[in-house]
C-alpha positions, 0 to 999 in steps of 0.5 A: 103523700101519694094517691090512697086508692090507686085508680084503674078505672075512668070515674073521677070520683075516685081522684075526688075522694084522693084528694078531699079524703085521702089524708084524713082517711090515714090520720084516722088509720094510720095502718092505710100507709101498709096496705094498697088499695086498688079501684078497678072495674069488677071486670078487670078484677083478679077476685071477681070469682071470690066477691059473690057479687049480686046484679045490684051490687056497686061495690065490693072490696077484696082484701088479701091481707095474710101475707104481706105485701097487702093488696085490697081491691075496691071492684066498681061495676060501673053499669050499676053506678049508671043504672042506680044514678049514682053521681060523685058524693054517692061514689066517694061514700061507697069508697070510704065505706069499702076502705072501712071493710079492709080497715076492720078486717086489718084492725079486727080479722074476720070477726065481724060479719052481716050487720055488724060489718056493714055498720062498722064500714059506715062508722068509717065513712062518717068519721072521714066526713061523708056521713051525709052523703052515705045516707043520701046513698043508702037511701038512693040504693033503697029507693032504686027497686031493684034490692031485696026485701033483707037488704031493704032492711038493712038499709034501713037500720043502718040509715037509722043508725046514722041518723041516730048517733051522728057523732063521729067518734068512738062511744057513737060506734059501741052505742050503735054495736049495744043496741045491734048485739040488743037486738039479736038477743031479743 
């Protein structure tokens, strides 16, 4: 098997999760084999214009899936990876939670936004093995003081989220969406 995320940057996080993740990343989704992922610095991004970035974001993904082939972008801006110290479990975390975004939008469409998006990505980084290191992420990014209070909030429900349902498979995912759809309606 070829490399799952074709890395165009420097950060060797990138090969780390390739070889630690990569396959079980596809025998969890095998629609991964169909789509190519790309990891580029938010410089070098063909998308930059259309991901909204924010100052403080890591990561973001762009997905263009309409018509084939499908090409997805991971976009790394690598000055807030060094500002936020983030080191090499925090990026392979970041990485499998933004391949969960172009997993949901394969699986589901657009459907799913805000939390629930966030939340579903975070389901797929747990289930290929990196639940640990997402919370220790999530928990570094809300530590940093440089995000908002609405995001500091979201890091925490979804910290809680994992910590809560730390099975890694299914009936976890639905639990966690019920009480989000639970709270929504309160």
């Amino acid at each position: 098997m070829g490399d799952l995320v074709l890395n165009k940057t420097y950060i060797e996080a990138v090969n780390d999760f390739n070889r630690l993740y990569g396959q079980k990343a596809i025998n969890i989704c095998p629609e991964l084999y169909n789509i190519t992922i790309n990891a580029v610095y938010h410089n070098d991004s063909q998308h930059l214009s259309e991901l909204n970035l924010n100052s403080n974001d890591a990561f973001a993904y762009y997905f263009y899936y309409e018509v084939p082939p499908k090409i997805a972008e991971i976009v790394i801006n690598e000055e807030v990876l060094l500002r936020q110290r983030m080191e090499n479990e925090d990026i392979q975390a970041a990485i499998a939670h933004e391949i969960g975004h172009i997993i949901s939008i394969e699986n589901h469409g657009d459907c799913y936004g805000g939390l629930a998006a966030e939340v579903l990505s975070d389901d797929y980084a747990s289930k290929i093995g990196l639940r640990n290191q997402l919370i220790s992420l999530l928990k570094k990014m809300k530590g940093c003081g440089e995000y908002c209070d609405f995001q500091l909030r979201w890091f925490e429900k979804r910290i809680g989220l994992l910590e809560k349902f730390p099975a890694d498979d299914d009936i976890a995912t639905i639990a966690k969406m019920a009480l989000l759809l639970g709270e929504y309606k309160s």
